[in-house]
PyMOL Python script that loads the backbone (N, CA, C, O; Angstrom):
from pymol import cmd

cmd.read_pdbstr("""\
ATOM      1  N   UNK A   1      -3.081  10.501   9.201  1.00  0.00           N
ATOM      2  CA  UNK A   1      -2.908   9.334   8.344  1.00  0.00           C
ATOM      3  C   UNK A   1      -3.450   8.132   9.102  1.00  0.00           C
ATOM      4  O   UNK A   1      -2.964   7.842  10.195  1.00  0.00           O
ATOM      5  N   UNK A   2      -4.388   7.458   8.593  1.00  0.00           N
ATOM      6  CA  UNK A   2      -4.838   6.008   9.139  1.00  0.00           C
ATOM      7  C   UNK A   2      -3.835   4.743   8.225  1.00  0.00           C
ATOM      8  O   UNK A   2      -3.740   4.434   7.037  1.00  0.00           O
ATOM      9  N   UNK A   3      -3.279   4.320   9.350  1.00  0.00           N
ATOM     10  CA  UNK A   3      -2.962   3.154   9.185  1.00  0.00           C
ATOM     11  C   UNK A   3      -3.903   1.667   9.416  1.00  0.00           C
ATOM     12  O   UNK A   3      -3.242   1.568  10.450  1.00  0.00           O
ATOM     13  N   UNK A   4      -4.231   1.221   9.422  1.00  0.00           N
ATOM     14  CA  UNK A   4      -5.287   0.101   9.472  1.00  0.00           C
ATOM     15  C   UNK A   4      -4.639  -1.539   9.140  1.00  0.00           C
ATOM     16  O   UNK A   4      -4.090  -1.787   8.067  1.00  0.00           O
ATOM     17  N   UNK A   5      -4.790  -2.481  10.138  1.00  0.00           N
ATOM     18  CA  UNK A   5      -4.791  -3.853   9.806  1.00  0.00           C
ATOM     19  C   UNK A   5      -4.738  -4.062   9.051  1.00  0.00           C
ATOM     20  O   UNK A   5      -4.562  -5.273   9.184  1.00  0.00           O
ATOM     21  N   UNK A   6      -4.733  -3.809   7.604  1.00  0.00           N
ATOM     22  CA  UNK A   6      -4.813  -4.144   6.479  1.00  0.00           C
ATOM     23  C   UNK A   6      -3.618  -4.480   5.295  1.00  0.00           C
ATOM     24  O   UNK A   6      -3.771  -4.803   4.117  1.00  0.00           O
ATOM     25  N   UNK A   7      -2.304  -4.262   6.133  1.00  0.00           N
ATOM     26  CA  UNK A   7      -1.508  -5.059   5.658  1.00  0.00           C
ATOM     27  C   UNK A   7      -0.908  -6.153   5.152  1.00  0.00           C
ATOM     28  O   UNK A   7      -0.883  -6.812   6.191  1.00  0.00           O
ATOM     29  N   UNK A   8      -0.511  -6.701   4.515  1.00  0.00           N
ATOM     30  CA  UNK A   8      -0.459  -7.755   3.870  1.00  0.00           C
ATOM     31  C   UNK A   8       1.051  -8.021   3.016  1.00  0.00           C
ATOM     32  O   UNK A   8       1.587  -7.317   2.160  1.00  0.00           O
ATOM     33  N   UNK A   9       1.473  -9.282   3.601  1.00  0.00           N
ATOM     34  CA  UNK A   9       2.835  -9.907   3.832  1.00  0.00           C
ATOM     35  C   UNK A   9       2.606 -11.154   2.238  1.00  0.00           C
ATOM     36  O   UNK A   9       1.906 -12.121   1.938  1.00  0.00           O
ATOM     37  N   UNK A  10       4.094 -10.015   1.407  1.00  0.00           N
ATOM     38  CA  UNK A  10       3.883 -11.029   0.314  1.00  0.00           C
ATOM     39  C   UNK A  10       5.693 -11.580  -0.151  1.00  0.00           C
ATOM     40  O   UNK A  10       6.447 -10.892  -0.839  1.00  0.00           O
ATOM     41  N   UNK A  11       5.990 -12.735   0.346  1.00  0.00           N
ATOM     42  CA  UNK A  11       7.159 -13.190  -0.049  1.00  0.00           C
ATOM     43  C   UNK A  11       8.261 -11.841   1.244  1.00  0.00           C
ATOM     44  O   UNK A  11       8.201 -11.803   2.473  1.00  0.00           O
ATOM     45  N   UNK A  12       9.032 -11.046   0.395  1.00  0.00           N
ATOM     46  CA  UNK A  12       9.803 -10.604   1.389  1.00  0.00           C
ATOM     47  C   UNK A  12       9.173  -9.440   1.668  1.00  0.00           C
ATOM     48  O   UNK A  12       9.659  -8.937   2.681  1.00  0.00           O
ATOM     49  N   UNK A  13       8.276  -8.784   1.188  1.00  0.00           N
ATOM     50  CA  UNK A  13       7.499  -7.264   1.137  1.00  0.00           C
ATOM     51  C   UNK A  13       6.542  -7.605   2.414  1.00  0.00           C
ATOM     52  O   UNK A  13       6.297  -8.719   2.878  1.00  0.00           O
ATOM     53  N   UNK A  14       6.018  -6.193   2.898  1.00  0.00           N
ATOM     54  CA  UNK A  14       4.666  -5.981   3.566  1.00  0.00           C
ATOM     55  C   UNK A  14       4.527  -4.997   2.535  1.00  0.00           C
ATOM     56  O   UNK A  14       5.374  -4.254   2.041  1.00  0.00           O
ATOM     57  N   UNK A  15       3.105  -5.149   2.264  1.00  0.00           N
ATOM     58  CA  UNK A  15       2.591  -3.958   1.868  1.00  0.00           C
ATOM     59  C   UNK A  15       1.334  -3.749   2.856  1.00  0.00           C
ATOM     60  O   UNK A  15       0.659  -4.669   3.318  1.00  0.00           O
ATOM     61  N   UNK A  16       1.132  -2.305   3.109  1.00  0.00           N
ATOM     62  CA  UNK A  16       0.108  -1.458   4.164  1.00  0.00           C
ATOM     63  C   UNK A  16      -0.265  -0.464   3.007  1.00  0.00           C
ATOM     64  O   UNK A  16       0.472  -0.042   2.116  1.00  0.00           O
ATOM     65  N   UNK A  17      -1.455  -0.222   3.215  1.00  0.00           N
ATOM     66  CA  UNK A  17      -1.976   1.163   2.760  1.00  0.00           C
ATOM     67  C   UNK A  17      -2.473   1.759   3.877  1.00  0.00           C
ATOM     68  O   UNK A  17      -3.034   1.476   4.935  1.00  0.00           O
ATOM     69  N   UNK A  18      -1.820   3.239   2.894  1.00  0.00           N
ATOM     70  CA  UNK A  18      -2.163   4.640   3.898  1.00  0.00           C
ATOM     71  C   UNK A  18      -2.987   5.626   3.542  1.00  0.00           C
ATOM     72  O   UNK A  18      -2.707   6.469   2.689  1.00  0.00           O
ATOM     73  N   UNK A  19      -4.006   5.574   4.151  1.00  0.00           N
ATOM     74  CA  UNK A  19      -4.845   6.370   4.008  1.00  0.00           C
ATOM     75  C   UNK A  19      -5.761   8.136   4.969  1.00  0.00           C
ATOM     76  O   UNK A  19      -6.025   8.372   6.148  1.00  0.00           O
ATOM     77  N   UNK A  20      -5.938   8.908   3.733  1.00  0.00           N
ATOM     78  CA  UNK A  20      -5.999  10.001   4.395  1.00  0.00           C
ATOM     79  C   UNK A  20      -7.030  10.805   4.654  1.00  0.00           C
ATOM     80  O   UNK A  20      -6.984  11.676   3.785  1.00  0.00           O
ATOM     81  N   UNK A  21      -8.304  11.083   5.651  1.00  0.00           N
ATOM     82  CA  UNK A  21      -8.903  11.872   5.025  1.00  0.00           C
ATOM     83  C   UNK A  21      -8.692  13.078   4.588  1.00  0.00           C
ATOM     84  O   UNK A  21      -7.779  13.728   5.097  1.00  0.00           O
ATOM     85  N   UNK A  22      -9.540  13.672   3.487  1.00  0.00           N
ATOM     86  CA  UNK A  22      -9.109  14.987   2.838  1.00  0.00           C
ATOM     87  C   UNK A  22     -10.268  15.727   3.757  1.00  0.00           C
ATOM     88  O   UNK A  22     -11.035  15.265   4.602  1.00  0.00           O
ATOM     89  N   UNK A  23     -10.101  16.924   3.300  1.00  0.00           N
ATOM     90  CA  UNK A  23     -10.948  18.302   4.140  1.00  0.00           C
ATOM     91  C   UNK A  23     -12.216  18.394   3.449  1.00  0.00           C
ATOM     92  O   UNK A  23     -13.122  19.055   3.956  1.00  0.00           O
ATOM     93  N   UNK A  24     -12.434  17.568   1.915  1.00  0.00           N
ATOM     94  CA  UNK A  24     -14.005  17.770   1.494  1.00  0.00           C
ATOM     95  C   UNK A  24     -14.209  16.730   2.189  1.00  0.00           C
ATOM     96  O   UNK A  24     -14.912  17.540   2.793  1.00  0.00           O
ATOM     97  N   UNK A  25     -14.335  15.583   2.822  1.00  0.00           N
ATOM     98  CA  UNK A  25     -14.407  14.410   3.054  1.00  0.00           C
ATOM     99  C   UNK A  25     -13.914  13.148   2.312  1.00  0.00           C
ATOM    100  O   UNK A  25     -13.725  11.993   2.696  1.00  0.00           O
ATOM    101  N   UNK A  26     -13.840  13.462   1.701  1.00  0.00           N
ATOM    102  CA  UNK A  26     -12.780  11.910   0.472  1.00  0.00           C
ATOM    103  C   UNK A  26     -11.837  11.706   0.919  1.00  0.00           C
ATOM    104  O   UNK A  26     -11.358  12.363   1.843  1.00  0.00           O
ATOM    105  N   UNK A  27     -11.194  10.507   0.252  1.00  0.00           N
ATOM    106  CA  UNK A  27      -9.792   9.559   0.755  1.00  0.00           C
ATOM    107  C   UNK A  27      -8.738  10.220   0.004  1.00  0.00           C
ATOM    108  O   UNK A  27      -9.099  10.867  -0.979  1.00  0.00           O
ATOM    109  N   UNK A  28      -7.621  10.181   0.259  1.00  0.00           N
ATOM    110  CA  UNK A  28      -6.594   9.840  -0.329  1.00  0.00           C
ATOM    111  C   UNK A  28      -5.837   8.533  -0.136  1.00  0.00           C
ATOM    112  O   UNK A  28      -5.470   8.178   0.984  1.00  0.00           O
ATOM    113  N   UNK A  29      -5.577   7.725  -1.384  1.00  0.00           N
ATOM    114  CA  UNK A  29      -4.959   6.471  -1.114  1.00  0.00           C
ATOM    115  C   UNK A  29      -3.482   6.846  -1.444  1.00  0.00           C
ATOM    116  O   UNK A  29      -3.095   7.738  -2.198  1.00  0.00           O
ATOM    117  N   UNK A  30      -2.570   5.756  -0.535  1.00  0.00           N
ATOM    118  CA  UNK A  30      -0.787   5.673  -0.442  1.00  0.00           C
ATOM    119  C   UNK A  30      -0.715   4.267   0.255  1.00  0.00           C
ATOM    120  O   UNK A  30      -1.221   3.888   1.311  1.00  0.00           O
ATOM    121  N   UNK A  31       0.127   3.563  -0.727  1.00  0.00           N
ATOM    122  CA  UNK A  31       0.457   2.259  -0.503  1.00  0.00           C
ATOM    123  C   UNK A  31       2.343   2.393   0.318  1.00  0.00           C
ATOM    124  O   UNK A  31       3.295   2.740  -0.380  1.00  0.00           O
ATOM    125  N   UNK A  32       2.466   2.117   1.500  1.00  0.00           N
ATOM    126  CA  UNK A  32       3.698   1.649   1.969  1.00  0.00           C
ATOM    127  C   UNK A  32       4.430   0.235   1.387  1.00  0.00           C
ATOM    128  O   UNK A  32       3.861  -0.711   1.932  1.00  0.00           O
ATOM    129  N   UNK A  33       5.321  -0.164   0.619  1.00  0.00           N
ATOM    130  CA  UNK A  33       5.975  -1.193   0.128  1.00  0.00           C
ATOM    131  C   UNK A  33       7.599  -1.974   1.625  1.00  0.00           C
ATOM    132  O   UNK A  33       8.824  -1.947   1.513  1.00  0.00           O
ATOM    133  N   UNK A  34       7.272  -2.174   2.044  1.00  0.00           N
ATOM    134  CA  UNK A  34       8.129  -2.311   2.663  1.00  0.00           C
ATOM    135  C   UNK A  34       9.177  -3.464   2.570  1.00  0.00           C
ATOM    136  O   UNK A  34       8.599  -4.549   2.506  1.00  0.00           O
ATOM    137  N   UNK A  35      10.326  -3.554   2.546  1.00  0.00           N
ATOM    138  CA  UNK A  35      11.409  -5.005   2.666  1.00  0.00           C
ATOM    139  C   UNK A  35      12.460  -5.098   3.554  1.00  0.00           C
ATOM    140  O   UNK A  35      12.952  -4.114   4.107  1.00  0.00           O
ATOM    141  N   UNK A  36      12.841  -6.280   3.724  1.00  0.00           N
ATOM    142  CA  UNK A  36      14.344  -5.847   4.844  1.00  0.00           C
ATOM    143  C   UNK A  36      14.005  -5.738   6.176  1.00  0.00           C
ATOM    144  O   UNK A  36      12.835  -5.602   6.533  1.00  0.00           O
ATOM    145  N   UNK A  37      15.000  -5.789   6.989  1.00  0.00           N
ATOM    146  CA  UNK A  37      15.106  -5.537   8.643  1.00  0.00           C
ATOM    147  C   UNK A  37      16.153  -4.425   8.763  1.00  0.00           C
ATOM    148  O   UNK A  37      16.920  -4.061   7.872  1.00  0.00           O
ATOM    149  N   UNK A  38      16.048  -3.889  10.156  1.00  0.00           N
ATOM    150  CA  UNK A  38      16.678  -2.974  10.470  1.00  0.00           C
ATOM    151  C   UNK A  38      17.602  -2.052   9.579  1.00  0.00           C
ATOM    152  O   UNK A  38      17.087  -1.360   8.700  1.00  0.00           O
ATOM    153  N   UNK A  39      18.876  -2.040   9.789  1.00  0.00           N
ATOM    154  CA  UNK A  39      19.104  -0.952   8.948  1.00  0.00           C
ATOM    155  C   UNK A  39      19.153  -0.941   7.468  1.00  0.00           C
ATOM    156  O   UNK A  39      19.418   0.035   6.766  1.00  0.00           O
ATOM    157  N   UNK A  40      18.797  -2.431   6.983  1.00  0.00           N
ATOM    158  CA  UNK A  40      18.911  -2.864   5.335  1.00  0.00           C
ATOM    159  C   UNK A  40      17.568  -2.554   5.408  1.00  0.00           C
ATOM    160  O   UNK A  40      17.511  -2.622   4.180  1.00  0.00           O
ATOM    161  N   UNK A  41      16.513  -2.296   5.694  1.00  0.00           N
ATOM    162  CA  UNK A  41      15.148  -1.729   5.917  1.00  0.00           C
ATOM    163  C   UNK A  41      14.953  -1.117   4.455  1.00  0.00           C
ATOM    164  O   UNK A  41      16.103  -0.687   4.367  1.00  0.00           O
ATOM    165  N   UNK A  42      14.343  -0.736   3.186  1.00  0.00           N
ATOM    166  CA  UNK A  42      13.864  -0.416   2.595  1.00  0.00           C
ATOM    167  C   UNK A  42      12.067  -0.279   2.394  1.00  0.00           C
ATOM    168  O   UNK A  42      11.189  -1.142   2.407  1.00  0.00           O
ATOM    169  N   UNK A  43      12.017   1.260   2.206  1.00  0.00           N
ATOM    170  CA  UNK A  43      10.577   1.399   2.639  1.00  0.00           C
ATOM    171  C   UNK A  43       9.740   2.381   1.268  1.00  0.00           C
ATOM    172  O   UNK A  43       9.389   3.560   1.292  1.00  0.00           O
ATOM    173  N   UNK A  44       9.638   1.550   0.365  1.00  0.00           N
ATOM    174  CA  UNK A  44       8.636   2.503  -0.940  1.00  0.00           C
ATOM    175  C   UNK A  44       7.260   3.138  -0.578  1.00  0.00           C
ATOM    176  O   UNK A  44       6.370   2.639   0.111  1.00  0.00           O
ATOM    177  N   UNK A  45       7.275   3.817  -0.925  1.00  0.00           N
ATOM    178  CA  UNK A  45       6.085   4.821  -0.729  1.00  0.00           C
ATOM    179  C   UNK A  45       5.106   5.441  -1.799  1.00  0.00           C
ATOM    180  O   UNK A  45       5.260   6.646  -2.001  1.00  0.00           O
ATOM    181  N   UNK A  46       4.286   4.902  -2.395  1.00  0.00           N
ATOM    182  CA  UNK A  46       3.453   5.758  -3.553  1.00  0.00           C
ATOM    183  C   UNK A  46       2.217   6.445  -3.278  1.00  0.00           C
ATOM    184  O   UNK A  46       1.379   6.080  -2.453  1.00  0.00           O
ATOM    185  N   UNK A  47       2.157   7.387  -3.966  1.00  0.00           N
ATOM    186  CA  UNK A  47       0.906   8.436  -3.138  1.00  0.00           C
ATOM    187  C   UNK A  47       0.307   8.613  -4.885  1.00  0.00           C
ATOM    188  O   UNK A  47       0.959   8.904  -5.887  1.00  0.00           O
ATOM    189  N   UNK A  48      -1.101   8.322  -4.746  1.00  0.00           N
ATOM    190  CA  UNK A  48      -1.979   8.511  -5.679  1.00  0.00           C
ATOM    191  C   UNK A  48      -2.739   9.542  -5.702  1.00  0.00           C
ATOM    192  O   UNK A  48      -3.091  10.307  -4.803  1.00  0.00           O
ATOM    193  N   UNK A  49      -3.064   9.489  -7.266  1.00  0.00           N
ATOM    194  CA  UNK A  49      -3.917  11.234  -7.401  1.00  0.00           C
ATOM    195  C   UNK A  49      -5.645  10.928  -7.274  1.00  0.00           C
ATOM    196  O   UNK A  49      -6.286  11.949  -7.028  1.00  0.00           O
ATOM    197  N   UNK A  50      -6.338   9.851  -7.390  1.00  0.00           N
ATOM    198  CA  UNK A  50      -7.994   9.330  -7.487  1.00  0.00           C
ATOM    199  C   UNK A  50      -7.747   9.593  -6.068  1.00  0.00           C
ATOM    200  O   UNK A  50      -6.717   9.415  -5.417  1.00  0.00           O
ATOM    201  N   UNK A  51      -9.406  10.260  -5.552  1.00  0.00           N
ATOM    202  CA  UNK A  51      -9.671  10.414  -5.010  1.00  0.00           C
ATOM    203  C   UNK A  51     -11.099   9.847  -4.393  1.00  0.00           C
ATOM    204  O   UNK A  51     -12.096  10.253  -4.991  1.00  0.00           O
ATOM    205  N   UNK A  52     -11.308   9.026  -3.355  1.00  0.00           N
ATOM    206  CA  UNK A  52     -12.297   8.188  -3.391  1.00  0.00           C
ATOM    207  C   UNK A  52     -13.084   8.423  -2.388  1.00  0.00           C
ATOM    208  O   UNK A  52     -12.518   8.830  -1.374  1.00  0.00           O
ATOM    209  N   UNK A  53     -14.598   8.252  -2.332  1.00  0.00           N
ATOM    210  CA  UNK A  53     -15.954   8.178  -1.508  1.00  0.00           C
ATOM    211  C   UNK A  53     -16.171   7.552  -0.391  1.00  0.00           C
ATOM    212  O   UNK A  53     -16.982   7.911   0.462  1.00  0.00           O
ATOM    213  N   UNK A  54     -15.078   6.067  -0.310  1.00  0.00           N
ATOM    214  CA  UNK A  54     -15.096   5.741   0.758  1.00  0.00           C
ATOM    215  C   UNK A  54     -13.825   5.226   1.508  1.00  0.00           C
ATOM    216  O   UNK A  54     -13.243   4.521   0.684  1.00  0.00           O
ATOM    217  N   UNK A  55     -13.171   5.239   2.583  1.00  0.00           N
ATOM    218  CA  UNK A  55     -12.393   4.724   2.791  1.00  0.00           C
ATOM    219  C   UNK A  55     -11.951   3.610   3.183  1.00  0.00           C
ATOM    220  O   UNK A  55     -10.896   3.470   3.802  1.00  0.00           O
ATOM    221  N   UNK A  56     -13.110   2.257   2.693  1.00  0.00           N
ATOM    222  CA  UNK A  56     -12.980   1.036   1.915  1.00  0.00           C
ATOM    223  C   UNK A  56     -12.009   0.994   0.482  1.00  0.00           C
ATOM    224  O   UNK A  56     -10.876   0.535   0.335  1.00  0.00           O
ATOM    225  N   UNK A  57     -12.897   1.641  -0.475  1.00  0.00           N
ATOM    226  CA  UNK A  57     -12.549   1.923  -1.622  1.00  0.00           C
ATOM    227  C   UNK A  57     -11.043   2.214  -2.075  1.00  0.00           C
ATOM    228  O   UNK A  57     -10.392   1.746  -3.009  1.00  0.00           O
ATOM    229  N   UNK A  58     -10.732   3.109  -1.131  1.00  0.00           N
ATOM    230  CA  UNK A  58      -9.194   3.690  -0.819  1.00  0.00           C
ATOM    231  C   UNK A  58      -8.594   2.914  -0.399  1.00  0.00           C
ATOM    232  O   UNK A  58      -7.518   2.797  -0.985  1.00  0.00           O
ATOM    233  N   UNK A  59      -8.791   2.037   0.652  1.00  0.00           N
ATOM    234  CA  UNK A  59      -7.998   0.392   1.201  1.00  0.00           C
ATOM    235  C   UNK A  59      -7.598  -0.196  -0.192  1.00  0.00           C
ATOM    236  O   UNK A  59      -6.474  -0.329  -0.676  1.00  0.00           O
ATOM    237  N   UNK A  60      -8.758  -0.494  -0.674  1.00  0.00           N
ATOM    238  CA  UNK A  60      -9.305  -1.440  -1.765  1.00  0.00           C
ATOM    239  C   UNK A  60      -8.196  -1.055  -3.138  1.00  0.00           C
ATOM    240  O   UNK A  60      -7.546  -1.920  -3.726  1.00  0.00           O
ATOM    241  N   UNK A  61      -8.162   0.447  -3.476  1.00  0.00           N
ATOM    242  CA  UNK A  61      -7.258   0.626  -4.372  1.00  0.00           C
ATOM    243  C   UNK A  61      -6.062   0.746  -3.870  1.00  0.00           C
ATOM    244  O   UNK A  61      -5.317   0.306  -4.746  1.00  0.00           O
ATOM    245  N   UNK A  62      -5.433   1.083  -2.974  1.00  0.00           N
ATOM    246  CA  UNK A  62      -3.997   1.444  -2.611  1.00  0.00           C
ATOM    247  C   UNK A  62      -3.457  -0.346  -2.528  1.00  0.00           C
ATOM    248  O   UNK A  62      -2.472  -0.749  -3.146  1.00  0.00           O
ATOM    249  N   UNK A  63      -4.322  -1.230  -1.652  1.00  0.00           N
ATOM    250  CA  UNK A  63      -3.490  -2.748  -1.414  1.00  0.00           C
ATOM    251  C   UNK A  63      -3.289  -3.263  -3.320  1.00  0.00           C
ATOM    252  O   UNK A  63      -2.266  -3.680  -3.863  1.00  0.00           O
ATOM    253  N   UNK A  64      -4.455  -3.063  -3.846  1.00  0.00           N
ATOM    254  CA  UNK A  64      -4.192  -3.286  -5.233  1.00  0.00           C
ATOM    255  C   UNK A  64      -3.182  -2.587  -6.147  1.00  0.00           C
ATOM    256  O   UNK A  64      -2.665  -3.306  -7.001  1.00  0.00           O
ATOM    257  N   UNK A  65      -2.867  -1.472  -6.111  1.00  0.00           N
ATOM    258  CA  UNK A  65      -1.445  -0.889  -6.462  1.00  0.00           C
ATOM    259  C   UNK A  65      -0.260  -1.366  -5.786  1.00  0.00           C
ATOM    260  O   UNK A  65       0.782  -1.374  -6.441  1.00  0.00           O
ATOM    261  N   UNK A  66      -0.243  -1.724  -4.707  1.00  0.00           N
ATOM    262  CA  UNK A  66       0.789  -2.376  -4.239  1.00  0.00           C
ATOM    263  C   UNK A  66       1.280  -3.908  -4.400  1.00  0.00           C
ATOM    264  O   UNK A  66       2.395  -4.413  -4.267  1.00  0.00           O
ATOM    265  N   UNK A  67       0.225  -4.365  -4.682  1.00  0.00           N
ATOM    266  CA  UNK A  67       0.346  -5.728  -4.547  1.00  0.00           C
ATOM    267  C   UNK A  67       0.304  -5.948  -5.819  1.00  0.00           C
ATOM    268  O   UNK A  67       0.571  -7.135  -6.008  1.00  0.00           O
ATOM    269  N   UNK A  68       0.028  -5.205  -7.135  1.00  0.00           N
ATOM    270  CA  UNK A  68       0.741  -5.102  -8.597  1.00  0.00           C
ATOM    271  C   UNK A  68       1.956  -4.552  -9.088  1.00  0.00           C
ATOM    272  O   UNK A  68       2.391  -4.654 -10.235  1.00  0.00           O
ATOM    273  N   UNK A  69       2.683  -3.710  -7.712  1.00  0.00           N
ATOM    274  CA  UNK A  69       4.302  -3.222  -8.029  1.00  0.00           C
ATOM    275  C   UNK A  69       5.014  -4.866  -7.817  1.00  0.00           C
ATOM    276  O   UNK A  69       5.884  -5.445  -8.466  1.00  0.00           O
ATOM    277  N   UNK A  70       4.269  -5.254  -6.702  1.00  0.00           N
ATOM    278  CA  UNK A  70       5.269  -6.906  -6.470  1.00  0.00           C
ATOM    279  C   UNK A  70       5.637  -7.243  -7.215  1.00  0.00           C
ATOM    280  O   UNK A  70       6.789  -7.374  -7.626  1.00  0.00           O
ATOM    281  N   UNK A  71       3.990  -7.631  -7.829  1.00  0.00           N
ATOM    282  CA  UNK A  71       4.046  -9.160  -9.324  1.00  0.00           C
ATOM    283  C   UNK A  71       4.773  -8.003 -10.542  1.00  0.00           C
ATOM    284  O   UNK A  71       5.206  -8.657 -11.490  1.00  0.00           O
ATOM    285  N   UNK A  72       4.880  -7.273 -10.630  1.00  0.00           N
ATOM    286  CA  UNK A  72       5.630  -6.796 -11.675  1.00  0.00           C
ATOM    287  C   UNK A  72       7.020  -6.588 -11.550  1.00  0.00           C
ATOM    288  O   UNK A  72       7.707  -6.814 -12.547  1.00  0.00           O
ATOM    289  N   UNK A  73       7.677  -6.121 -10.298  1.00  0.00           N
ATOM    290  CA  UNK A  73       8.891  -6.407 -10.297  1.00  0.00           C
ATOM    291  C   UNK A  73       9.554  -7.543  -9.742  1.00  0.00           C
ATOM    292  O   UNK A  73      10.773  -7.708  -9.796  1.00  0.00           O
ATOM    293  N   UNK A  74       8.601  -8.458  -9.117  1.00  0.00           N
ATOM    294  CA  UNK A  74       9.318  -9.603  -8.792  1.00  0.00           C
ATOM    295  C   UNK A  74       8.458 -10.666  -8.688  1.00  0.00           C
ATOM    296  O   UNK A  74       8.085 -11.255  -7.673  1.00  0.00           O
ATOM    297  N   UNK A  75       8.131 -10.885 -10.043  1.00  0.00           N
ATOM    298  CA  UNK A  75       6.843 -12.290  -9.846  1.00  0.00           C
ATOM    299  C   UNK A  75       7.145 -13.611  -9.322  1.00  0.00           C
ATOM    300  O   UNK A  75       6.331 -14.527  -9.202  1.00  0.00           O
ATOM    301  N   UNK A  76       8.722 -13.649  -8.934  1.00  0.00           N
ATOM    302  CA  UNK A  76       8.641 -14.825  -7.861  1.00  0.00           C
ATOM    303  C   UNK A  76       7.947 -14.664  -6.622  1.00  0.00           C
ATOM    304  O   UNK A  76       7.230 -15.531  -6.123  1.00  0.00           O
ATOM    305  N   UNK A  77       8.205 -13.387  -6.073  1.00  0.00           N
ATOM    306  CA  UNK A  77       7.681 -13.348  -4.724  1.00  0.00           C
ATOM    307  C   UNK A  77       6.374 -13.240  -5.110  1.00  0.00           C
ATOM    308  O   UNK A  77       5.817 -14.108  -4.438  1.00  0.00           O
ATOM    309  N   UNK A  78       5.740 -12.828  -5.626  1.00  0.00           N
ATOM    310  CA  UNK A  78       4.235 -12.769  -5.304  1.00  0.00           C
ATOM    311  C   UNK A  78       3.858 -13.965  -5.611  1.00  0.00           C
ATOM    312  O   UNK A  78       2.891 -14.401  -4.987  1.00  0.00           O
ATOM    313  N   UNK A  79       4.445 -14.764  -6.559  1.00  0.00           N
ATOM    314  CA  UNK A  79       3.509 -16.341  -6.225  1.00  0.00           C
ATOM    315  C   UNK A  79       4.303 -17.301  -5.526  1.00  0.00           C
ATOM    316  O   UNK A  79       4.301 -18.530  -5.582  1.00  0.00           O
ATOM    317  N   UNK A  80       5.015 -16.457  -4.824  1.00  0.00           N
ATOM    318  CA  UNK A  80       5.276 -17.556  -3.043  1.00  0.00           C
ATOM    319  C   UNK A  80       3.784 -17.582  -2.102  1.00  0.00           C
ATOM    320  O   UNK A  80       3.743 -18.178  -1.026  1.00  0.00           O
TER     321      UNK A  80
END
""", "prot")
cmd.dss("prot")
cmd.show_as("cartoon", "prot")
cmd.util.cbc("prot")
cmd.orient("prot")
C-alpha cells in the first residue's frame, strides 16, 4: 500500500488516499477519512471498485471521494 503526501486536512478530518498497485499493473484507489485524537480516534476507510492507468489518476480519484464524503456529511467543515 502507498501512502503518499497527499493528504489533506479539512476542518476536523484528514483525508489520505491509499493506493495500491494491482498485479496487471493498475491502481487501486482507498480513501482513509480520519477524525479525533487518540483513543476517540475514528478512522473511515473506503475501498473502490475503478480501476486506474495511473497512479496520479488514483490519487486524483480517491482525494475526490473523500473530500465529497466531508461536504456531504458535514458541509460546515468543509467550508472551514
Amino acid at each position: 500500500m502507498d501512502i503518499i503526501q497527499h493528504s489533506i486536512a479539512v476542518g476536523k478530518y484528514l483525508v489520505s488516499p491509499l493506493i495500491k498497485t494491482q498485479d496487471d499493473g493498475r491502481f487501486a484507489a482507498s480513501v482513509s477519512i480520519r477524525s479525533g485524537r487518540g483513543s476517540g480516534m475514528t478512522d473511515r476507510v473506503m475501498r473502490f471498485t475503478p480501476r486506474f492507468g495511473s497512479h496520479a489518476a488514483a490519487v486524483r480519484y480517491a482525494v475526490e471521494q473523500g473530500l465529497g464524503w466531508v461536504h456531504d456529511k458535514h458541509p460546515a467543515c468543509a467550508a472551514a
